[in-house]
C-alpha positions as CSV (number, residue, x, y, z in Angstrom):
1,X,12.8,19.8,120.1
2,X,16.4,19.6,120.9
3,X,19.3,21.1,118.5
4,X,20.5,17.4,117.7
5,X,17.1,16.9,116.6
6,X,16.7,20.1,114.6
7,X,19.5,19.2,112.4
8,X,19.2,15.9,112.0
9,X,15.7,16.6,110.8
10,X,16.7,19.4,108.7
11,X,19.8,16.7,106.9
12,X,17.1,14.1,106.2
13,X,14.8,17.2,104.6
14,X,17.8,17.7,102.9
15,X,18.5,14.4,101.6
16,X,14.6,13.8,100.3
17,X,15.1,17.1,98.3
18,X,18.1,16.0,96.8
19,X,16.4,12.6,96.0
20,X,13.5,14.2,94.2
21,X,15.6,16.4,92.1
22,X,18.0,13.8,90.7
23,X,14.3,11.9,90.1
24,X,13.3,15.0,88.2
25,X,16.5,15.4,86.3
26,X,16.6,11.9,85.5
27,X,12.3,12.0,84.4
28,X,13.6,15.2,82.3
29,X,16.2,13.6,80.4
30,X,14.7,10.6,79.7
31,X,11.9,12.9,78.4
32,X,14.2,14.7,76.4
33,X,15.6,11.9,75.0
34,X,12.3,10.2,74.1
35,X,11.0,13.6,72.5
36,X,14.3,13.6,69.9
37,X,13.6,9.9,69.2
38,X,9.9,10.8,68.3
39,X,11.3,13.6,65.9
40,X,13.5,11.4,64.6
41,X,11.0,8.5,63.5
42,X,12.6,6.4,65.7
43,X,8.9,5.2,66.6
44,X,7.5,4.8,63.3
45,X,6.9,0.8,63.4
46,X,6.7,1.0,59.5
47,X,10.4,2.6,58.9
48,X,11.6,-0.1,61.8
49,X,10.0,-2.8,60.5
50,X,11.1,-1.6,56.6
51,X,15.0,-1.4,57.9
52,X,14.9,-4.7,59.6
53,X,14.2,-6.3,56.6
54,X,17.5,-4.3,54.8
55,X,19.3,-5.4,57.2
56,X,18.8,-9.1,56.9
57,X,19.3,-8.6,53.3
58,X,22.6,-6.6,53.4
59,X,23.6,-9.1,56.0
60,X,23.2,-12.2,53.1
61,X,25.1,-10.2,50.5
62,X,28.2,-9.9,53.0
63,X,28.5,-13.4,54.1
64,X,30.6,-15.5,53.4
65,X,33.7,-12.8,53.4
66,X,35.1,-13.2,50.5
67,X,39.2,-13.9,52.1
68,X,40.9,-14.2,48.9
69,X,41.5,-10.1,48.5
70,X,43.4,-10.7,51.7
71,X,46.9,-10.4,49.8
72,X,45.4,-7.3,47.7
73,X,44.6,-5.4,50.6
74,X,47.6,-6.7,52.8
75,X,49.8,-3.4,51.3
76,X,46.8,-1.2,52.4
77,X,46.6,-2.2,55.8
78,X,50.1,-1.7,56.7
79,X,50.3,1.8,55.3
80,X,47.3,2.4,57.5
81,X,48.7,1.1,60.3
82,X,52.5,3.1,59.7
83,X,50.0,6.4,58.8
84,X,48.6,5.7,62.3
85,X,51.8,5.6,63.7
86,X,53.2,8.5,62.3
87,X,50.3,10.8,62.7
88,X,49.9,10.0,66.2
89,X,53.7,10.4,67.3
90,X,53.8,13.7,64.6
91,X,50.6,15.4,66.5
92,X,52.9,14.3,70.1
93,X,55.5,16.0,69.2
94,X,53.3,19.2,68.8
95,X,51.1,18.4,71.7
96,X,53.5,18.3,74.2
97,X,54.7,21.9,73.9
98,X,51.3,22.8,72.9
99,X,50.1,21.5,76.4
100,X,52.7,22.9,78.7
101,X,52.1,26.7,77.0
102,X,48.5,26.1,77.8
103,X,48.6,25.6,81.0
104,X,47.8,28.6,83.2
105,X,50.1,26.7,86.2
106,X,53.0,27.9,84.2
107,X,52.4,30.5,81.5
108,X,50.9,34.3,81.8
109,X,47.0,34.2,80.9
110,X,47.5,35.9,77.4
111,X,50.0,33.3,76.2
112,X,46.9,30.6,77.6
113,X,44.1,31.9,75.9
114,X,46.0,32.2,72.8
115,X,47.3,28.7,72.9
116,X,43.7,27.9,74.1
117,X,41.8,29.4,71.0
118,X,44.4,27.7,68.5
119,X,44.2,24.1,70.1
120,X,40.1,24.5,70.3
121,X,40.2,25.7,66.7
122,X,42.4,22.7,65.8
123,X,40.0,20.4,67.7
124,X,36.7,21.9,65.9
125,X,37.6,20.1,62.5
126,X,36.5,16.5,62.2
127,X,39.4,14.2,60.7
128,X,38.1,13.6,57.9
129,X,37.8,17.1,57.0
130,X,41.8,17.5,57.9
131,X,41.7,14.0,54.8
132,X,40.2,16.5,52.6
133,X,42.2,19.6,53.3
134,X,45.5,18.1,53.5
135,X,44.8,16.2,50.0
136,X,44.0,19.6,48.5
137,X,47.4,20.6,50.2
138,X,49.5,18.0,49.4
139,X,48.1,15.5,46.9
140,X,46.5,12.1,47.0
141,X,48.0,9.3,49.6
142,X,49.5,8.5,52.5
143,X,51.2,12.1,53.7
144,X,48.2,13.1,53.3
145,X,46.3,11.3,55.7
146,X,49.6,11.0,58.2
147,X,49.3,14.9,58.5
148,X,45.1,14.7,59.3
149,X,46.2,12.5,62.1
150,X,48.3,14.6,63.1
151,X,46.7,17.6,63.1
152,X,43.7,15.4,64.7
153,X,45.8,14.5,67.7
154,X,47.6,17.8,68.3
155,X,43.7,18.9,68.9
156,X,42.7,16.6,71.4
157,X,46.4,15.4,72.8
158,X,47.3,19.2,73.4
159,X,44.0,20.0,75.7
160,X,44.0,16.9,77.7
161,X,48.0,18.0,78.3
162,X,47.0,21.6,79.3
163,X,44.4,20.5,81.8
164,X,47.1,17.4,82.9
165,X,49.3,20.1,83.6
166,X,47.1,22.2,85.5
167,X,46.6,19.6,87.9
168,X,50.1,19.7,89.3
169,X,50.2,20.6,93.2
170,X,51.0,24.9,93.2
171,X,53.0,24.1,96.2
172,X,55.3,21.7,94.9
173,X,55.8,24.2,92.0
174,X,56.4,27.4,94.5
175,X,58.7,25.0,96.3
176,X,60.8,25.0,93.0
177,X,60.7,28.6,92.2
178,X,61.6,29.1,95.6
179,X,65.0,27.8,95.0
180,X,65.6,29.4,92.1
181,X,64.1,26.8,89.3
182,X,63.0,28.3,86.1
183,X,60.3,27.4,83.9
184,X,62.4,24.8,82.0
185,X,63.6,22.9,85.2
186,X,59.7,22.9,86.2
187,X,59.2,21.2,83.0
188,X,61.9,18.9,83.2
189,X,62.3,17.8,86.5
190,X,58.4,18.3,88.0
191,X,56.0,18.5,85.1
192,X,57.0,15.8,83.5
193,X,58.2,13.3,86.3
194,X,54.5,14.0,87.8
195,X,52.6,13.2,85.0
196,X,54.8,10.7,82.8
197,X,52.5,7.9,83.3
198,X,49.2,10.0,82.2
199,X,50.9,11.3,79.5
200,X,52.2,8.1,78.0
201,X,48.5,6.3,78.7
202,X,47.1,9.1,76.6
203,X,49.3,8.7,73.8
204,X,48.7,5.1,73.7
205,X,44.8,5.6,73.6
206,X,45.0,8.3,70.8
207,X,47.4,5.8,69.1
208,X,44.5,3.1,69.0
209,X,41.8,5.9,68.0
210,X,44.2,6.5,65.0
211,X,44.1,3.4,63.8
212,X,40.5,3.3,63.9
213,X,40.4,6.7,62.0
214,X,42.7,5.9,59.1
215,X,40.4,3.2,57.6
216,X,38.1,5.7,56.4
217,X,40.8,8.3,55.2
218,X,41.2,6.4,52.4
219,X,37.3,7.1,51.2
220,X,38.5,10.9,50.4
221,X,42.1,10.1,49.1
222,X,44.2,9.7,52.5
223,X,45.7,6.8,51.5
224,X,45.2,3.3,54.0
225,X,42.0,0.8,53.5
226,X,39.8,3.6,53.0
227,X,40.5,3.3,49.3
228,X,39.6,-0.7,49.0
229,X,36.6,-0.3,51.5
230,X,35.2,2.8,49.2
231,X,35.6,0.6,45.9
232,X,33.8,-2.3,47.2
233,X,31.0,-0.3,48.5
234,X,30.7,1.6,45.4
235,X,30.4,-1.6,43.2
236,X,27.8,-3.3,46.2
237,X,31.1,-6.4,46.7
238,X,29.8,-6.3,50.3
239,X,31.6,-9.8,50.9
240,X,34.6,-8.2,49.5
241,X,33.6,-5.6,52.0
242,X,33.2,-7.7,54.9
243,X,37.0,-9.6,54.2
244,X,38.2,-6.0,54.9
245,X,36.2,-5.3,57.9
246,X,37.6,-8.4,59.3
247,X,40.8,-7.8,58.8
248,X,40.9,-4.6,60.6
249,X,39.2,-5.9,63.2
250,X,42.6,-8.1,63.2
251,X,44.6,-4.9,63.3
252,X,42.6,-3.2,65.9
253,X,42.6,-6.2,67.9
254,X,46.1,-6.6,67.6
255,X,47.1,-3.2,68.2
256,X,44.4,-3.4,71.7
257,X,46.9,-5.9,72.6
258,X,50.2,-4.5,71.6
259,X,48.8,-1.0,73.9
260,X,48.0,-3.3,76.5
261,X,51.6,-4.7,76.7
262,X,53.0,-1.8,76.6
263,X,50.8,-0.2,79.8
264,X,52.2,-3.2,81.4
265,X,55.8,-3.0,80.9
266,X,56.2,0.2,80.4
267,X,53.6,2.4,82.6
268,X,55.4,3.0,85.9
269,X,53.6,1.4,89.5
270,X,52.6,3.8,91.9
């Protein structure tokens, strides 16, 4: 057998092992996954069955939305919206410089694992939890949810900006040092230039998350629609309930759109 033959025979032996291992991956994840349904209940017919049945029932109680809160919760919604807002551009303002010391592109290793470990620390508490430790901090309402947004998006915004960072081509930075750049001019005149558009996408995305956050802020004290939607569910007003989800469906749906503008006009072509 010729060597032309050898290896194309040895690529298509390849190929059929690769085949069969991406079958048995795929055989051992679905297996997984039916094994933590099973432990679950997820199988039980009776518990199924049982919830279906709750469902229907919980799903009479909320319609028809009763609309005439609207003006009662119209004051809530906008501080939601304005916490969102200022949370998001708050936790920028600290990403940014959180993001360009955490990258290893431009920083010594210790400074990088140091700003690592603080951003992963941020990023292990849930938002919620940041509702309940800034309320102990600073009392009930809206600062208080504003700065668990914030601290939120410093934990997410500063590692995506660390790895965006990273990504920036060594040789166009040697280039730079070569003539003489320091570590500001890289951060002016490459690091940001390269990766304005990424940067600006990201902030808009975390923007939208936030606004989805801050509607439940409000069940711990954070100020926003949290408060209305905890009343209603605590006194079983689910049409009440439902007149609230709807509306900020509105606002997401609005603010979808507002982002979506905004990548439009404002997110540069390459």
């Amino acid at each position: 057998m010729s060597a032309k033959h050898l290896s194309l025979h040895r690529t298509m032996r390849n190929l059929e092992w690769r085949r069969w291992r991406e079958l048995g991956l795929s055989l051992g994840a679905l297996a997984l996954l039916v094994w933590l349904l099973q432990g679950m209940g997820f199988f039980e017919a009776g518990r199924l069955v049982h919830g279906a049945f709750n469902l229907v029932r919980f799903a009479r109680e909320m319609f028809p939305p009763d609309v005439g809160i609207l003006p009662t919760i119209g004051g809530a919604l906008i501080e939601t919206l304005q916490m969102a807002f200022a949370g998001t551009m708050l936790g920028f303002l600290l990403s940014f410089p959180l993001g360009v010391l955490g990258s290893r592109t431009l920083f010594p290793a210790g400074v990088v694992a140091v700003v690592r470990f603080l951003i992963a620390a941020i990023r292990t508490v849930p938002s919620l939890l940041w509702a309940v430790l800034m309320v102990i901090v600073v009392g009930l309402g809206p600062l208080a949810g504003t700065m668990a947004l914030a601290f939120y998006t410093v934990g997410y915004l500063a590692k995506l900006y660390a790895e965006l960072f990273e990504g920036i081509d060594p040789e166009i930075l040697e280039a730079m040092r070569g003539v003489g750049a320091k570590r500001r001019h890289l951060i002016r005149f490459v690091l940001w230039p390269e990766n304005a558009n990424a940067i600006l996408s990201q902030l808009l995305f975390m923007l939208e998350y936030n606004v989805r956050a801050s509607t439940v802020l409000g069940l711990v004290g954070a100020g926003g629609i949290g408060f209305y939607m905890q009343i209603y569910l605590s006194t079983m007003a689910y049409s009440r309930l439902t007149a609230v989800l709807l509306a900020v469906l509105l606002l997401v749906l609005a603010m979808d759109a507002v982002s979506a503008w905004v990548r439009r006009r404002y997110l540069l072509r390459p």
